[in-house]
N, C-alpha and C positions, 0 to 999 in steps of 0.2 A: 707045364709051359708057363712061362711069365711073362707079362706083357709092363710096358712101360706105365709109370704111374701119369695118372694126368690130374692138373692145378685143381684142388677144390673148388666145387660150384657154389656161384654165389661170392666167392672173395673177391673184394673189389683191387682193380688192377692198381699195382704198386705206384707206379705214376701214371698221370693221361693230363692230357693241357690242361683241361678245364677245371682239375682238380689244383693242377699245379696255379693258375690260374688265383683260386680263390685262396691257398694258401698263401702266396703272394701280398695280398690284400690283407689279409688277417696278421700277418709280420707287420704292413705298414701303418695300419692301425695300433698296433704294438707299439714297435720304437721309432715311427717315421721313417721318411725316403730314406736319408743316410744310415739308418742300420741296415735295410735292406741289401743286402749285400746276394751274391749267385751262390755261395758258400751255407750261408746260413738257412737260403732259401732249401737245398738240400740239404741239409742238414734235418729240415722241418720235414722233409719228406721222406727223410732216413733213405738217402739215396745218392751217391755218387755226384759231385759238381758238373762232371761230365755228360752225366746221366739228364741236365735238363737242356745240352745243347740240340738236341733231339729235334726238340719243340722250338725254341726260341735262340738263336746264331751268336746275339749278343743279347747283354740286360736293356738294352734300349728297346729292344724286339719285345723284352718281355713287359716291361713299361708302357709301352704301345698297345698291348692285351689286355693290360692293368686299366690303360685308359677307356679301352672300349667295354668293359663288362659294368664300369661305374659307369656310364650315361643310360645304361638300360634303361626303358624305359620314361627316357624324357621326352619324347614324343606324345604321350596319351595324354587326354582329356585339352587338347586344342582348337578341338572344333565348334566350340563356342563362343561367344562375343565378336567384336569386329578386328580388324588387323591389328590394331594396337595391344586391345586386351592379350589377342592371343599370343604375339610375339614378344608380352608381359610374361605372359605364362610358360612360353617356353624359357625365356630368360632364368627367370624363377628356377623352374624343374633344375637349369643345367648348374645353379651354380647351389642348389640342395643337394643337387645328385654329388658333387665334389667336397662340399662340406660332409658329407657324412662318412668320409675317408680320411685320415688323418694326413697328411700335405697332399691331400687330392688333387689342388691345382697346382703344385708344384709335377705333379705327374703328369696331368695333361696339359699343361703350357708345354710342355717339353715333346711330345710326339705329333702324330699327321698320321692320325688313326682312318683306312679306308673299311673300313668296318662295318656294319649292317646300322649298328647302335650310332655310330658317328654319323656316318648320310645318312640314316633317316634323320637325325637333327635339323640338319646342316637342311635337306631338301623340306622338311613341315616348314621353316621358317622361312626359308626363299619360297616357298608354294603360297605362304601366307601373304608377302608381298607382293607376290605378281599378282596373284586374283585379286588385291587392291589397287592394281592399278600401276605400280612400281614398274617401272626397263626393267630387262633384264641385267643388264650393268649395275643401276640402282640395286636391286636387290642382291646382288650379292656381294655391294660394297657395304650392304645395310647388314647381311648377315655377318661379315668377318668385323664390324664395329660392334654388333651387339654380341656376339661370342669373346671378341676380346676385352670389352668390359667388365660380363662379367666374367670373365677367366681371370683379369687381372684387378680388379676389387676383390675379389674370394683370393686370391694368391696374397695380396697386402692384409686380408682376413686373417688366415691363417696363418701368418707370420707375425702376425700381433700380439697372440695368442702362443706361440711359441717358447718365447723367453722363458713364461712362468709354467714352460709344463701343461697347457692346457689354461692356465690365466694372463689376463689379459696384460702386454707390456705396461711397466709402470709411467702413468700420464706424468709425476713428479719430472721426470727427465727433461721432457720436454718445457716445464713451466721452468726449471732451472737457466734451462739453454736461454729462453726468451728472455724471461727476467733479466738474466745476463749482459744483454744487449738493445741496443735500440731499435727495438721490432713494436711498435707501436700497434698496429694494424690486428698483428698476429696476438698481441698480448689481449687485442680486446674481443679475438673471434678465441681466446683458449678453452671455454667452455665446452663448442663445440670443435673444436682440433681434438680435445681431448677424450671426445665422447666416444665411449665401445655403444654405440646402437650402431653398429653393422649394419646390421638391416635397414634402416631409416637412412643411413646413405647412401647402401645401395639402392632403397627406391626413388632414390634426390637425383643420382644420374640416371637411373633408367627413364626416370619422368625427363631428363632433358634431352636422352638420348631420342627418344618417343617423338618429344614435340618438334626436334629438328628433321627427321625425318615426315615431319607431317606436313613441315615447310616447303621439303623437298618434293614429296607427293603430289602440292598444290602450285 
């Protein structure tokens, strides 16, 4: 008598989301959003285009995944200092957690992830507000300002950074543009137009972001 053979134990299963999930991410780290393609993505997983509508309806679906598995973990270590420090820190977390993705914020500018990863963000930093004292109206026009800030500093980050592959656009363009014309103002702030400390700008709006809300507060 013969009996049917069954799958080897122990093989992991040829697709599952969350594999599909991370290979996803590892393409966009590769060649950026625009290679990302649903083609190629199976392709990575040696498996039928068809084969990942399964999971995800359209690429936007799967983009929306992509977004929520990068904020993991931007919620931890907020529970100390006062409201400002913390909704520093989460600021911080969200827009490291995007940078360490190759056009990360181009991914999540683009979705409305309802995710575990996303609200819990979204709720530490409105919970941060209200237990200081914030409306709740306030607080959550304070969280879609300081999530679109830094969504959209990291998106002009990373776009900077683009051109040369990973180095930064060349400042000469812009000194050309200027020089070129009677821009007086701009010609005498070019130093700092020109400067890739990322960082240091984004904590120039975060600190102004911060102190208007503190106005708002009081």
């Amino acid at each position: 008598m013969s009996f049917p053979s069954s799958p080897a134990r122990g093989r992991p299963a040829r697709l599952d989301r969350a594999r599909t999930i991370r290979t996803a991410l590892d393409l966009l780290d590769e060649g950026g959003l625009d290679a990302l393609t649903m083609r190629r993505l199976a392709d990575a997983m040696d498996v039928r285009a068809g084969a990942l509508y399964r999971y995800f309806a359209t690429k936007q679906d799967l983009l929306t995944a992509m977004a929520e598995l990068m904020v993991d973990g931007v919620t931890e270590s907020t529970r100390d200092g006062d409201w400002s420090e913390r909704t520093a820190r989460l600021a911080r977390a969200l827009r490291t957690a995007l940078l360490a993705h190759r056009d990360g914020a181009r991914v999540f500018a683009g979705t409305h992830s309802t995710g575990p990863n996303t609200l819990g963000f979204a709720d530490s930093l409105v919970g941060v507000l209200r237990e200081a004292g914030f409306g709740d109206h306030d607080a959550a026009r304070a969280l879609h300002a300081v999530a679109n800030f830094t969504v959209g500093h990291t998106l002009e980050e990373q776009a900077a950074l683009r051109p040369g592959e990973g180095e930064p656009a060349n400042p000469d363009v812009l000194r050309e543009a200027v020089a070129a014309g009677a821009y007086p103002h701009l010609a005498a702030t070019l130093p700092a137009l020109t400067s890739t400390d990322f960082s240091a700008d984004f904590e120039f709006g975060l600190r102004l972001l911060l102190e208007g809300l503190r106005a708002v507060r009081t």
